[in-house]
N, C-alpha and C positions, 0 to 999 in steps of 0.2 A: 452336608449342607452345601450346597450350589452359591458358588457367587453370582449376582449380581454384575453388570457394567453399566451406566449409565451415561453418554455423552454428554458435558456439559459444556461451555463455552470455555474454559479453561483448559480444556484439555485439546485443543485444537492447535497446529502446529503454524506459529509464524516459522514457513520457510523459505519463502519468497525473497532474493534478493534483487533491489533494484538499483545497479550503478547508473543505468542511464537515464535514473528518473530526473536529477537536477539539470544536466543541459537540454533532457527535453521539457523542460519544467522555463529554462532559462531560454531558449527558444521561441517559444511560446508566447516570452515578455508577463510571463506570471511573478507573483511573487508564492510562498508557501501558505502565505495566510488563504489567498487569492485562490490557488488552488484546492485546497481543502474545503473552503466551502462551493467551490463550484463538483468537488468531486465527494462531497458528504463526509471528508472524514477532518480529525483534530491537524490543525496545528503542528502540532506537537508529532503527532504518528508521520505528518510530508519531513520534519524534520529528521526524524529516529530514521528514517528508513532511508531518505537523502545520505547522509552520515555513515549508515551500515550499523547504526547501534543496534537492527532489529533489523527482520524481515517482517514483513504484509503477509497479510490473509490473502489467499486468490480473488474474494470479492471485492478489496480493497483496489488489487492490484487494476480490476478489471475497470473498477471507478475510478482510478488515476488515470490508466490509458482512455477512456472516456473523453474525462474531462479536459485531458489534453491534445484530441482529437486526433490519438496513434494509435496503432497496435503495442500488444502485449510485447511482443515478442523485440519492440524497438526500446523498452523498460527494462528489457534482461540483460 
């Protein structure tokens, strides 16, 4: 019998760290709420990942650098 794999949304890896998200974040004259909805995502996810409780998804990271009108690579 063959396994199966199936990709689901859990299984996807936050490994993205971003230290330079808060002074580009604080630069900017954002607040976290402020950015999150200009960049589609929670609250709660500009804070975790501000902090280092977590890393970003790359589509996340990509809608941060967006919304903060940087590059990625000024987030890393």
């Amino acid at each position: 019998m063959r396994a199966t794999s199936k990709k689901t949304r859990g299984d996807h890896k936050r490994s993205v760290l971003l230290p330079g998200l808060r002074a580009a974040r604080q630069r900017s004259g954002l607040t976290q709420c402020e950015l999150g909805t200009l960049a589609r995502v929670a609250k709660g996810t500009v804070l975790d990942v501000e902090v280092g409780r977590r890393g970003a998804y790359p589509r996340t990271v990509r809608r941060l650098a967006k919304a903060l009108g940087t590059e990625v690579a000024d987030l890393i």
